[in-house]
PyMOL Python script that loads the backbone (N, CA, C, O; Angstrom):
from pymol import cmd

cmd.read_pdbstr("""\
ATOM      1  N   UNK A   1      45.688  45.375 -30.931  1.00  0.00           N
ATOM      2  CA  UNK A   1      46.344  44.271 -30.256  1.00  0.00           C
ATOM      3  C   UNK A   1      45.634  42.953 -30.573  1.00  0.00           C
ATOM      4  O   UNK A   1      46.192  41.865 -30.713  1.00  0.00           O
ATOM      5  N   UNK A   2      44.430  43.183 -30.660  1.00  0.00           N
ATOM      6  CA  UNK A   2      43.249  41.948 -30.741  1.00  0.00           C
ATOM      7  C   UNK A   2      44.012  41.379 -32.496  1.00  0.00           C
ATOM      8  O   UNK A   2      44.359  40.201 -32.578  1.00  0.00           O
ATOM      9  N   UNK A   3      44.154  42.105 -33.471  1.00  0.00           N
ATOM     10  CA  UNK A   3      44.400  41.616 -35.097  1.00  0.00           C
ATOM     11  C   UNK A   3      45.610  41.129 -34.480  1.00  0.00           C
ATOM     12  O   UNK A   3      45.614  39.909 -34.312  1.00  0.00           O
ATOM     13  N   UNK A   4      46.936  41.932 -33.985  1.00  0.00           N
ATOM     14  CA  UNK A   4      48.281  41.360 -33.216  1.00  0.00           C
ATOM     15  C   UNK A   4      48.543  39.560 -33.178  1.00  0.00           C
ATOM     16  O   UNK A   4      49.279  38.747 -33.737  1.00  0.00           O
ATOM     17  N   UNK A   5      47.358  39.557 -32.069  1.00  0.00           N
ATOM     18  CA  UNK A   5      47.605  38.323 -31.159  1.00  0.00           C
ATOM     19  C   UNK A   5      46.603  37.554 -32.457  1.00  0.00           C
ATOM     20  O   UNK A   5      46.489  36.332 -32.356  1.00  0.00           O
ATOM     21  N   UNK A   6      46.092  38.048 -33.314  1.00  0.00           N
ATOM     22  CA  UNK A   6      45.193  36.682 -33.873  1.00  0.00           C
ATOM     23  C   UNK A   6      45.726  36.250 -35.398  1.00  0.00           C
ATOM     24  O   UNK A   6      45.271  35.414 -36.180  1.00  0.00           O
ATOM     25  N   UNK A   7      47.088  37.321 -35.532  1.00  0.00           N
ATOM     26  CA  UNK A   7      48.107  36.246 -36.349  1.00  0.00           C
ATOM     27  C   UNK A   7      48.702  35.632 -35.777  1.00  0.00           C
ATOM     28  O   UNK A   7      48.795  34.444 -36.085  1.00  0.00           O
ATOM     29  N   UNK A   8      49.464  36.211 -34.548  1.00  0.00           N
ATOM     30  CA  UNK A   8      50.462  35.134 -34.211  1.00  0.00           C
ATOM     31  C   UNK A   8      49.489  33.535 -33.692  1.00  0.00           C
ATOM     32  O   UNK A   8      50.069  32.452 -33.615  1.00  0.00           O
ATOM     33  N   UNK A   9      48.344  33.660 -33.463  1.00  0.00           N
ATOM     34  CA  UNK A   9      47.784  32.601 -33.098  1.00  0.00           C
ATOM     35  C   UNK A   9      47.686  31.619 -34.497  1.00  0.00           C
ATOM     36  O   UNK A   9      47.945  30.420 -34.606  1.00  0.00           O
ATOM     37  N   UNK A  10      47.193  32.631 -35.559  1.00  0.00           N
ATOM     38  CA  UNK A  10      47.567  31.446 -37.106  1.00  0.00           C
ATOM     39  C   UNK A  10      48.877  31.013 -37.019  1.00  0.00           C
ATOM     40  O   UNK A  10      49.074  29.804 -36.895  1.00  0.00           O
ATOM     41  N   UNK A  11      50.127  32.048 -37.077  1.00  0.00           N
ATOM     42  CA  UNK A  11      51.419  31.288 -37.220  1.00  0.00           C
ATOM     43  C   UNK A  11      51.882  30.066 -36.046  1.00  0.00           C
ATOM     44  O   UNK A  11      52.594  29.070 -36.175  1.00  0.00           O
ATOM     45  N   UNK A  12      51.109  30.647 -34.810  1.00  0.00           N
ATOM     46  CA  UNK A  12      51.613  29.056 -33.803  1.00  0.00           C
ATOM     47  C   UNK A  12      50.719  28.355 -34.415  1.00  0.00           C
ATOM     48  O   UNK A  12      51.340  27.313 -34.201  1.00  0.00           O
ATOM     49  N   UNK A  13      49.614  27.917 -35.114  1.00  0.00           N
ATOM     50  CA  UNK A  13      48.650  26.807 -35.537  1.00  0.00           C
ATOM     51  C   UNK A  13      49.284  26.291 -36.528  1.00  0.00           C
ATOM     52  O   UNK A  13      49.530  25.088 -36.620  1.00  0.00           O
ATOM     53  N   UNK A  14      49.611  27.169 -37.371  1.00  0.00           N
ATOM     54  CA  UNK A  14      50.529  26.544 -38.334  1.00  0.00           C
ATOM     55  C   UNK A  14      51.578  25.797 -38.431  1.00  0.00           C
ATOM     56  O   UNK A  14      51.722  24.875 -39.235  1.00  0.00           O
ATOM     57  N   UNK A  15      52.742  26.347 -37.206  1.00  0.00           N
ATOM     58  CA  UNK A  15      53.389  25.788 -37.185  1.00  0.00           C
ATOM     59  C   UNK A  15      53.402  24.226 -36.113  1.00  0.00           C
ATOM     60  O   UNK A  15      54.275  23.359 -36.090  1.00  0.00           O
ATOM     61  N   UNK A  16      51.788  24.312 -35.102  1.00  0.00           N
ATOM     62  CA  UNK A  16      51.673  23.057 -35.055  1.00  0.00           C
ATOM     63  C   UNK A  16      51.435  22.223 -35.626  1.00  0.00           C
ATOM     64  O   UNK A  16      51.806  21.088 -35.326  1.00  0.00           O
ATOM     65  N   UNK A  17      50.777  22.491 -36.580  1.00  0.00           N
ATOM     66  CA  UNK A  17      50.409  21.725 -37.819  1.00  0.00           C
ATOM     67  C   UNK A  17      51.138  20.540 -38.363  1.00  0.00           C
ATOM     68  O   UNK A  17      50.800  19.383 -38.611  1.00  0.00           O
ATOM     69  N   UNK A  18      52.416  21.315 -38.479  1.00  0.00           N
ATOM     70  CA  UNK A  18      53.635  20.507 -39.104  1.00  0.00           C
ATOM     71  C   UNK A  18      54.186  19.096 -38.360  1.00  0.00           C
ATOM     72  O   UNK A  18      54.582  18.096 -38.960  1.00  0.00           O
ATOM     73  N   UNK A  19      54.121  19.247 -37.115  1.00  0.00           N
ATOM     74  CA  UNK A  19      54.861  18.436 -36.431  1.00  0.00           C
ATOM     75  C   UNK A  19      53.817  18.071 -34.774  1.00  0.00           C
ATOM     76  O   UNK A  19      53.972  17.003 -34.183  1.00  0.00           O
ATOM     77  N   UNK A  20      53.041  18.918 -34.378  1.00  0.00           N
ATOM     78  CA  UNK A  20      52.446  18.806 -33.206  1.00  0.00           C
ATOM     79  C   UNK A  20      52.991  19.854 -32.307  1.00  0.00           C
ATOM     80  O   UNK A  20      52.371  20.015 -31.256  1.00  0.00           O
ATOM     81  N   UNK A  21      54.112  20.652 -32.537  1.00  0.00           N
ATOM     82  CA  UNK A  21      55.030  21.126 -31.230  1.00  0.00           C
ATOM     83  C   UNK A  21      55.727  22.729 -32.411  1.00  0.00           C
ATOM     84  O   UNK A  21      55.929  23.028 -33.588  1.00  0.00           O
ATOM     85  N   UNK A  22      55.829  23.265 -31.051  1.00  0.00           N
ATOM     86  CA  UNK A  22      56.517  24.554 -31.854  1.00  0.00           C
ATOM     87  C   UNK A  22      57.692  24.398 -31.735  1.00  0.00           C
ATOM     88  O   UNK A  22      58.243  24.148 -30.662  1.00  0.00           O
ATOM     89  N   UNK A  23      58.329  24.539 -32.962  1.00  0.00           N
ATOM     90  CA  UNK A  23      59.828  24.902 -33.462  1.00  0.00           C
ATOM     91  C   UNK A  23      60.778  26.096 -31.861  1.00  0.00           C
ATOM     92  O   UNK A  23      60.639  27.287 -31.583  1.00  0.00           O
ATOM     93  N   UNK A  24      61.491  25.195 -31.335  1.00  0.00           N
ATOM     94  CA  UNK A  24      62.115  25.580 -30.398  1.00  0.00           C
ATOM     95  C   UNK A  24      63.032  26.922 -30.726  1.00  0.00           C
ATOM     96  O   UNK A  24      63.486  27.734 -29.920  1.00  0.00           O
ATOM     97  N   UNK A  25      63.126  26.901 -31.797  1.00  0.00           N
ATOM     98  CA  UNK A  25      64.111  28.821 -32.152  1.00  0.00           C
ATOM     99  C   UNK A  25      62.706  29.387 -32.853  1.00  0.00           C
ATOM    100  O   UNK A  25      63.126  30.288 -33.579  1.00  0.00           O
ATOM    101  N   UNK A  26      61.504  29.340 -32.989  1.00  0.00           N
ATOM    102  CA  UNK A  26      60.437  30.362 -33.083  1.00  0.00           C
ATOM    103  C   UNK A  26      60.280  31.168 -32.061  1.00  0.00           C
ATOM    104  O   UNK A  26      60.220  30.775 -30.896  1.00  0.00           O
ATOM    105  N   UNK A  27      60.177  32.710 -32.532  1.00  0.00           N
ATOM    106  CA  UNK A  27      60.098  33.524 -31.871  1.00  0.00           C
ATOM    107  C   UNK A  27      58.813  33.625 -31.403  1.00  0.00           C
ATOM    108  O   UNK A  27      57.764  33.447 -32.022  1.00  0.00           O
ATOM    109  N   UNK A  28      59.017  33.977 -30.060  1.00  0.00           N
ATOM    110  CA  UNK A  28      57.639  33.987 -29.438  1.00  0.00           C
ATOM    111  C   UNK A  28      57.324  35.737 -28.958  1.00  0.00           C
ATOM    112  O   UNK A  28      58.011  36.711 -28.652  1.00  0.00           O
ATOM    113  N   UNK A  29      56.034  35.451 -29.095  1.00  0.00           N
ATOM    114  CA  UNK A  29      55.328  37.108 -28.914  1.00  0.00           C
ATOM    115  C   UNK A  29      54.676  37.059 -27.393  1.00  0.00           C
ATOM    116  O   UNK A  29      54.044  36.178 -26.809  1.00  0.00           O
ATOM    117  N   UNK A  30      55.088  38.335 -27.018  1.00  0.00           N
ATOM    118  CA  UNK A  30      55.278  38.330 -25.541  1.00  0.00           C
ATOM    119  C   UNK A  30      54.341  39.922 -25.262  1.00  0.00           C
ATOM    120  O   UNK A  30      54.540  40.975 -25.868  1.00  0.00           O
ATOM    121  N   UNK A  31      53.632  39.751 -24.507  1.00  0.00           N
ATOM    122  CA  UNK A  31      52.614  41.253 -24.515  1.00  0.00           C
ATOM    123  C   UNK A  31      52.716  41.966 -23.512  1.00  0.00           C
ATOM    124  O   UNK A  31      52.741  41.383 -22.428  1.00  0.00           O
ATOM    125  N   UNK A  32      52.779  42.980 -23.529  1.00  0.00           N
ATOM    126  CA  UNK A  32      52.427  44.225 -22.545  1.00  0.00           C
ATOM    127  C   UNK A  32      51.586  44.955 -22.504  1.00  0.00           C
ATOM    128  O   UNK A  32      50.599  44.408 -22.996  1.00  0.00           O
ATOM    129  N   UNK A  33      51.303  46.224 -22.097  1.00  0.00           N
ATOM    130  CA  UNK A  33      50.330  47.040 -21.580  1.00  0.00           C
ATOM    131  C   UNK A  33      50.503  48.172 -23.036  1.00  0.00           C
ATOM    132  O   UNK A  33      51.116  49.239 -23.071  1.00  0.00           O
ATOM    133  N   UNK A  34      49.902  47.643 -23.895  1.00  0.00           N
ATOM    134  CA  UNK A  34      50.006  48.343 -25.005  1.00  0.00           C
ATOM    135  C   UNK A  34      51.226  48.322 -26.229  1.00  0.00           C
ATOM    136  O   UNK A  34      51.329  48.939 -27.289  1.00  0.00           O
ATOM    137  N   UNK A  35      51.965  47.453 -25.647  1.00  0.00           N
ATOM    138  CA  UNK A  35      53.329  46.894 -26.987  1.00  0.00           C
ATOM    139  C   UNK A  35      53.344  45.734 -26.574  1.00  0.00           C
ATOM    140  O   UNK A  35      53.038  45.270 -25.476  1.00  0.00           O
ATOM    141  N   UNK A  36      53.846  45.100 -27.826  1.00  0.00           N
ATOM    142  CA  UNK A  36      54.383  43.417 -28.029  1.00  0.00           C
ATOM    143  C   UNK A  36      55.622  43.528 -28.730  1.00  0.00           C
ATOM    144  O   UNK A  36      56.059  44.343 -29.543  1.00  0.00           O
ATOM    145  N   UNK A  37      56.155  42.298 -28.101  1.00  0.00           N
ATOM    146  CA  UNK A  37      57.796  42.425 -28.443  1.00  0.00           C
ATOM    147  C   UNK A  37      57.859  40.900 -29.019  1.00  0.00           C
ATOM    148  O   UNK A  37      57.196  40.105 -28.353  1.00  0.00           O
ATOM    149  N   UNK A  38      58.406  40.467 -29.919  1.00  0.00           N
ATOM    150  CA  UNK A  38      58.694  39.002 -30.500  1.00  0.00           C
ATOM    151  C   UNK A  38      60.185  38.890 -30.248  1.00  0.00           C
ATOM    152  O   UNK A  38      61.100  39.699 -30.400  1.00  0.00           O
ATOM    153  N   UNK A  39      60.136  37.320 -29.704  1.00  0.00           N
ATOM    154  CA  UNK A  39      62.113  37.461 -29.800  1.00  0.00           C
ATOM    155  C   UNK A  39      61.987  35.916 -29.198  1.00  0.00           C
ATOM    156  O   UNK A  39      61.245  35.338 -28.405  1.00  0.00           O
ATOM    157  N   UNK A  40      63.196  35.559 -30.070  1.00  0.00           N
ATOM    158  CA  UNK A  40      63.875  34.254 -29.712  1.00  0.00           C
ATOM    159  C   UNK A  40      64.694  33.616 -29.143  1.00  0.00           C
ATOM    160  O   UNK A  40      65.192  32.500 -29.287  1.00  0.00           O
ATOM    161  N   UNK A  41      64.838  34.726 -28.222  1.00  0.00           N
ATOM    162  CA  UNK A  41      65.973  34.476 -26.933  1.00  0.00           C
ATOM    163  C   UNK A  41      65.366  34.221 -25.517  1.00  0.00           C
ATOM    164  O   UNK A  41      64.751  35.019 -24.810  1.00  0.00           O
ATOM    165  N   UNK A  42      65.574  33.369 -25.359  1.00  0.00           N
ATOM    166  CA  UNK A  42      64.935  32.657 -23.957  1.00  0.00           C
ATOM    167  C   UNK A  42      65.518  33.585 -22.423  1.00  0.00           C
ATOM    168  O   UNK A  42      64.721  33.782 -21.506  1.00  0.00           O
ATOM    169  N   UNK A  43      66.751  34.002 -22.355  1.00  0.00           N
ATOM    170  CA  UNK A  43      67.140  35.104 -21.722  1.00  0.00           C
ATOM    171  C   UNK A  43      66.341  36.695 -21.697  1.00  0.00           C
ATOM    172  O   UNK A  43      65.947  37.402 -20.770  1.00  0.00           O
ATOM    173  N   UNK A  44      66.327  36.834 -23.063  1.00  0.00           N
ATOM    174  CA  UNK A  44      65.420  38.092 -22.960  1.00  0.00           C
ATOM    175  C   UNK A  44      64.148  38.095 -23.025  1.00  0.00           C
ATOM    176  O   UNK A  44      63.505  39.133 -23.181  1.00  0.00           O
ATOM    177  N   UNK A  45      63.516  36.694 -22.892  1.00  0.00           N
ATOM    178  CA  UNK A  45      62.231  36.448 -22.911  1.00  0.00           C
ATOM    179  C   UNK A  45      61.608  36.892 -21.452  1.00  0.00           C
ATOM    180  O   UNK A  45      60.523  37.332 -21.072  1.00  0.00           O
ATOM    181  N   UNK A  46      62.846  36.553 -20.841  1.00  0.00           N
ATOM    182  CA  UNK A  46      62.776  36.247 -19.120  1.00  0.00           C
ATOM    183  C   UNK A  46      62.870  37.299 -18.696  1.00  0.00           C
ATOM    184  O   UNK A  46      61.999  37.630 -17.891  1.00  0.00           O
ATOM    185  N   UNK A  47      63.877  38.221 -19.010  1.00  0.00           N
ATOM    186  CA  UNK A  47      63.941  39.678 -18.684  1.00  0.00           C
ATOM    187  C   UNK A  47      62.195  40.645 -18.641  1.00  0.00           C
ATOM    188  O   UNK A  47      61.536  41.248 -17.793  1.00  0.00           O
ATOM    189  N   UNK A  48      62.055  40.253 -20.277  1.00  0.00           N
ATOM    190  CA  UNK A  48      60.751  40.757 -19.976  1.00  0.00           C
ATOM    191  C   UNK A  48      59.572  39.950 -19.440  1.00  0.00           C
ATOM    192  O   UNK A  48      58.478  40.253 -19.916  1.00  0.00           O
ATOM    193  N   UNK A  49      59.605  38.993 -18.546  1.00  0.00           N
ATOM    194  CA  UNK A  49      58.508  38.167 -18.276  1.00  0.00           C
ATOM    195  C   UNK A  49      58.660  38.908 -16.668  1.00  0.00           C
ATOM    196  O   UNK A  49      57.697  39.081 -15.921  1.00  0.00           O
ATOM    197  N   UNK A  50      59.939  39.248 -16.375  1.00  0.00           N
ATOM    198  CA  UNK A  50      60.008  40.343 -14.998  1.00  0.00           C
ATOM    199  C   UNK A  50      59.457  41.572 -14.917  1.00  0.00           C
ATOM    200  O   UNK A  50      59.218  42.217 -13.896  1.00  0.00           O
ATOM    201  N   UNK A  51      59.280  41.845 -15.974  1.00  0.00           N
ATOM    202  CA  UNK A  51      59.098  43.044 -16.289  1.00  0.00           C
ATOM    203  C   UNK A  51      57.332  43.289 -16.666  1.00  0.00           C
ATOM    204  O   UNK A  51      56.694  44.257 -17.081  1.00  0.00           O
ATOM    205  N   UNK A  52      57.118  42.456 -16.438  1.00  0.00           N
ATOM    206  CA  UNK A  52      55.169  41.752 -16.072  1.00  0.00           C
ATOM    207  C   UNK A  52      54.858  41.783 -17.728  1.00  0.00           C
ATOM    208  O   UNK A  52      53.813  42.318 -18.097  1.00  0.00           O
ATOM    209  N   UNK A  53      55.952  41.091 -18.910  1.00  0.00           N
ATOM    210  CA  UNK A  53      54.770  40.843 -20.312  1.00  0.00           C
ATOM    211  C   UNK A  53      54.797  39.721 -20.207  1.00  0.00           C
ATOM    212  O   UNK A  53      55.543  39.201 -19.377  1.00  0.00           O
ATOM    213  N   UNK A  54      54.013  39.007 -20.994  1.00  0.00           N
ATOM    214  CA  UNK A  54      53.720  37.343 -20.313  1.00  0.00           C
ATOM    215  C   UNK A  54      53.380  36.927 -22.300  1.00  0.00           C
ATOM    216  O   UNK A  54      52.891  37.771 -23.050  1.00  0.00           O
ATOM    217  N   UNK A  55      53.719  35.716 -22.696  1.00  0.00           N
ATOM    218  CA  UNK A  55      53.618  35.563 -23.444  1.00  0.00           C
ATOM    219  C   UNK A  55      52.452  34.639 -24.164  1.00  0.00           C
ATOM    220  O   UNK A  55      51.928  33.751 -23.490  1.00  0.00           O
ATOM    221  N   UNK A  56      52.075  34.835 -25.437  1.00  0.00           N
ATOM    222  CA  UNK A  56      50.722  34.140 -26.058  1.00  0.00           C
ATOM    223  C   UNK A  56      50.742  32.661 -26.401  1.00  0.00           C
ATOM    224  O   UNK A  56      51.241  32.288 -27.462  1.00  0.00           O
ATOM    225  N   UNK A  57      50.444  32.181 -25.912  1.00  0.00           N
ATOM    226  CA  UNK A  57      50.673  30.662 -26.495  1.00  0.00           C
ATOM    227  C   UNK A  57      48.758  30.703 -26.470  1.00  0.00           C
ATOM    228  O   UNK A  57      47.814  31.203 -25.857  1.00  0.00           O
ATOM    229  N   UNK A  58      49.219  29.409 -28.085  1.00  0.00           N
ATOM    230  CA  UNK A  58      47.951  29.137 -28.079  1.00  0.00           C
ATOM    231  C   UNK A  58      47.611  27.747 -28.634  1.00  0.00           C
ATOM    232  O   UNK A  58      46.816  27.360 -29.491  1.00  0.00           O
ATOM    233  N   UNK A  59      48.418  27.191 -27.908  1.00  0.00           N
ATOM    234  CA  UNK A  59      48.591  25.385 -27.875  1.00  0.00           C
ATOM    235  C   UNK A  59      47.202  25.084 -27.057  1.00  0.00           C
ATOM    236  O   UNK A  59      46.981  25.770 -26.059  1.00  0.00           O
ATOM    237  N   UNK A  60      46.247  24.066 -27.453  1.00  0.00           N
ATOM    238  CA  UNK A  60      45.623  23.249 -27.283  1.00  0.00           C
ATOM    239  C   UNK A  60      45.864  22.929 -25.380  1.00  0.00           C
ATOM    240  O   UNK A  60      46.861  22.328 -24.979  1.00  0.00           O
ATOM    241  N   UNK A  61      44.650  23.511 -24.314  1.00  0.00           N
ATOM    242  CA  UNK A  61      45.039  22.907 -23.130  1.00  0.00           C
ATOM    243  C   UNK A  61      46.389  23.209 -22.246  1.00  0.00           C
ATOM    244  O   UNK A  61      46.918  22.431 -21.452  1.00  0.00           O
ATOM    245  N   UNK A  62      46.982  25.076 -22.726  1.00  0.00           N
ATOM    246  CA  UNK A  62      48.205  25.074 -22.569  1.00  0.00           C
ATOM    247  C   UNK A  62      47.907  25.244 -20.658  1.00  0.00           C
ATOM    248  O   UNK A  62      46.752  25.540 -20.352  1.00  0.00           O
ATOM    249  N   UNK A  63      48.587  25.119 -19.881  1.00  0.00           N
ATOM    250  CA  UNK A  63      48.013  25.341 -18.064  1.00  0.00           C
ATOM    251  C   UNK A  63      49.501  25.871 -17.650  1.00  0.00           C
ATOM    252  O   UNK A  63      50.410  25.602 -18.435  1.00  0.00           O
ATOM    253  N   UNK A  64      49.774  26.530 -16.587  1.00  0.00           N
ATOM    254  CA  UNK A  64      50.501  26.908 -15.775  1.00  0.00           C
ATOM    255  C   UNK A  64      50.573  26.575 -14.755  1.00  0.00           C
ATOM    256  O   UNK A  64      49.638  26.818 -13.991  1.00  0.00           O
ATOM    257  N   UNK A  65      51.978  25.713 -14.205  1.00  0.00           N
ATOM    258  CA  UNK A  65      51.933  25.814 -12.593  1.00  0.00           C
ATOM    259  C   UNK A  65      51.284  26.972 -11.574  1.00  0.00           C
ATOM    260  O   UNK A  65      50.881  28.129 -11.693  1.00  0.00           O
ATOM    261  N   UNK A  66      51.375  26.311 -10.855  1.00  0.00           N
ATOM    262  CA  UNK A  66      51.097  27.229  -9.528  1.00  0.00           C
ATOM    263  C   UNK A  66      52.365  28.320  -9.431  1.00  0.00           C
ATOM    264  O   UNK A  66      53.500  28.005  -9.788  1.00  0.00           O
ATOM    265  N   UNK A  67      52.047  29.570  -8.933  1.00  0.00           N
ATOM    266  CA  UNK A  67      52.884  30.616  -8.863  1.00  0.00           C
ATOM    267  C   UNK A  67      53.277  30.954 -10.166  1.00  0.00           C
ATOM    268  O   UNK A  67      54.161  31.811 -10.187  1.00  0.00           O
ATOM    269  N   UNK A  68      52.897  30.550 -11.262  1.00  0.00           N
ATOM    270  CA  UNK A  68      52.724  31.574 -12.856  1.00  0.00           C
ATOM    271  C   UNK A  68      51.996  32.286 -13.011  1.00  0.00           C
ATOM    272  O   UNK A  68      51.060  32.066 -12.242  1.00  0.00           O
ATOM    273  N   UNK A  69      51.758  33.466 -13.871  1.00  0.00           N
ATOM    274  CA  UNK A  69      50.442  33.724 -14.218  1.00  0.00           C
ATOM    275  C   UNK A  69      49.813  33.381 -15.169  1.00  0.00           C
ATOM    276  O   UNK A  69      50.688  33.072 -15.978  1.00  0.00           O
ATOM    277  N   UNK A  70      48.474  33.157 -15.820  1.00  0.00           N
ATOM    278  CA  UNK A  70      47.608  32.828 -16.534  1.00  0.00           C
ATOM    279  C   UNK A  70      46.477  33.207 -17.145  1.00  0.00           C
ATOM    280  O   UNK A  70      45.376  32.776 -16.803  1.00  0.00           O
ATOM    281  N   UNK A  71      46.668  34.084 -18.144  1.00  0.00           N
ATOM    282  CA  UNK A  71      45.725  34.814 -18.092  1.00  0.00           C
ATOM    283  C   UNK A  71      44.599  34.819 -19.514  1.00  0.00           C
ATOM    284  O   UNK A  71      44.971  34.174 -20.495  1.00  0.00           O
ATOM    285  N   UNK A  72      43.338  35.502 -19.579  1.00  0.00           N
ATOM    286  CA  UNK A  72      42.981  34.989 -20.964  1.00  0.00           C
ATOM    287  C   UNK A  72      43.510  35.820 -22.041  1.00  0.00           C
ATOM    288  O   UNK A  72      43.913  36.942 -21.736  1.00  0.00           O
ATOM    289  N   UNK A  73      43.553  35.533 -22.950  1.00  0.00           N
ATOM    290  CA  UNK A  73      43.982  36.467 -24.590  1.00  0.00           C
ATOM    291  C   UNK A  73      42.879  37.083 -25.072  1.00  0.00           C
ATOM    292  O   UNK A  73      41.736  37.188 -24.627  1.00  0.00           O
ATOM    293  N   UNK A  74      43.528  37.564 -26.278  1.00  0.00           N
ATOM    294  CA  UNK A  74      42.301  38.777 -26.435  1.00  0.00           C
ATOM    295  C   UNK A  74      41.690  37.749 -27.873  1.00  0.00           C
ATOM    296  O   UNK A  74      40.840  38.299 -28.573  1.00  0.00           O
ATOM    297  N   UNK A  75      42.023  36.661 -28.174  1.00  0.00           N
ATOM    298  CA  UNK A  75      41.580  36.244 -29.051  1.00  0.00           C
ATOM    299  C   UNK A  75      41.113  34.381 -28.270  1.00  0.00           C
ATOM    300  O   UNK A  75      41.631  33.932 -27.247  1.00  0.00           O
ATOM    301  N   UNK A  76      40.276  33.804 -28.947  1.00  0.00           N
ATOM    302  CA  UNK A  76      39.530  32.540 -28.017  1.00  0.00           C
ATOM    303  C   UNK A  76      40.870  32.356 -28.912  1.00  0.00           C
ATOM    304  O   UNK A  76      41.491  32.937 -29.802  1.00  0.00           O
ATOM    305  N   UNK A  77      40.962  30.383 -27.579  1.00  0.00           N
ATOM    306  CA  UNK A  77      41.902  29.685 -27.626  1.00  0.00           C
ATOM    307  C   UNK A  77      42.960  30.428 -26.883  1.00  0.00           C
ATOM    308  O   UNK A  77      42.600  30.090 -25.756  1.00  0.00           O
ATOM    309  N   UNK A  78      43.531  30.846 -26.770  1.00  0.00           N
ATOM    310  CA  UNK A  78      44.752  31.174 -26.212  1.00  0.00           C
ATOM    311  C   UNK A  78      45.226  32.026 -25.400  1.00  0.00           C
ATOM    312  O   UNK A  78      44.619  33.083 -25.228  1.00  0.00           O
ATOM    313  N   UNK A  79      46.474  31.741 -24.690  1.00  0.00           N
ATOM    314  CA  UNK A  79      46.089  32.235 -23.068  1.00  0.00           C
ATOM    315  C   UNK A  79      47.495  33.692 -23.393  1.00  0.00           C
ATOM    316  O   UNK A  79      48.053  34.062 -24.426  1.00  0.00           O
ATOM    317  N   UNK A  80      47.576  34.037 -22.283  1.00  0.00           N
ATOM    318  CA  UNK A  80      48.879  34.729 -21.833  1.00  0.00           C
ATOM    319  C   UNK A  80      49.119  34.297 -20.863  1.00  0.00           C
ATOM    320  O   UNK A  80      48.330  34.067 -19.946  1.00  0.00           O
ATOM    321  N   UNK A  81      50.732  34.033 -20.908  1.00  0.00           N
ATOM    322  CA  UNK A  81      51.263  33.505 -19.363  1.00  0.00           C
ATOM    323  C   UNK A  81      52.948  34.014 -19.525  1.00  0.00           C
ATOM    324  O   UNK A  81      53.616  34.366 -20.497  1.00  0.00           O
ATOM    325  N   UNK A  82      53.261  33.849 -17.984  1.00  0.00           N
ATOM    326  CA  UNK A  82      55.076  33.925 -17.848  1.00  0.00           C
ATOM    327  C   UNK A  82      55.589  32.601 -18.112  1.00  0.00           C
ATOM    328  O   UNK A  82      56.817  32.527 -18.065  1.00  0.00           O
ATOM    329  N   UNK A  83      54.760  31.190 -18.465  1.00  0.00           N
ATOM    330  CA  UNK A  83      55.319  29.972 -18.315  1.00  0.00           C
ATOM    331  C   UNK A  83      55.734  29.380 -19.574  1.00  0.00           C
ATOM    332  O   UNK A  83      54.856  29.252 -20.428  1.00  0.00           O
ATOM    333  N   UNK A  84      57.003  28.965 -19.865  1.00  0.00           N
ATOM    334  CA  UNK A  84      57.283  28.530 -20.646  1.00  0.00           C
ATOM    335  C   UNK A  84      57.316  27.400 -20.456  1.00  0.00           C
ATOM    336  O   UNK A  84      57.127  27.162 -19.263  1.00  0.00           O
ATOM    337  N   UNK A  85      57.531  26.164 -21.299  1.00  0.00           N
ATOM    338  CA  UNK A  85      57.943  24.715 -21.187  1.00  0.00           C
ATOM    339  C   UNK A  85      59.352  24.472 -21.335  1.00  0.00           C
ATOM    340  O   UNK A  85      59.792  23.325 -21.261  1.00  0.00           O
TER     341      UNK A  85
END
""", "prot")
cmd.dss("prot")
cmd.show_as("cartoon", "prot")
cmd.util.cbc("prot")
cmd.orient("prot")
């Protein structure tokens, strides 16, 4: 899971790179208790964010409201959370 989360952390760097901000139809990787699921549907993102996988962002200073969760990653820099922007 640790190699998992520490590409997708190159491909979100990368793709901040380009512009400052991630590409709004990039699929985002979303973790569970031993599987990760990638997907670019904001509906089924949500489904499984009920379903307690919380997804990797690894934006610079990313924070969560109150009543999200927040949690650390298995790689520095970047968190797991249910919060999207």
């Amino acid at each position: 899971m640790k190699t998992l989360q520490a590409r997708a952390k190159a491909a979100q760097l990368a793709d901040l790179k380009d512009d400052g901000r991630l590409r709004a139809t990039a699929g985002k990787l979303l973790v569970g208790t031993d599987i990760a699921v990638e997907s670019d549907s904001k509906d089924v993102r949500h489904g499984l964010y009920d379903l307690q996988f919380l997804y990797l962002n690894c934006e610079t200073g990313c924070t969560a409201p109150v009543g999200y969760r927040l949690e650390k990653a298995q790689v520095e820099g970047c968190v797991l959370t249910n919060f999207e922007r």
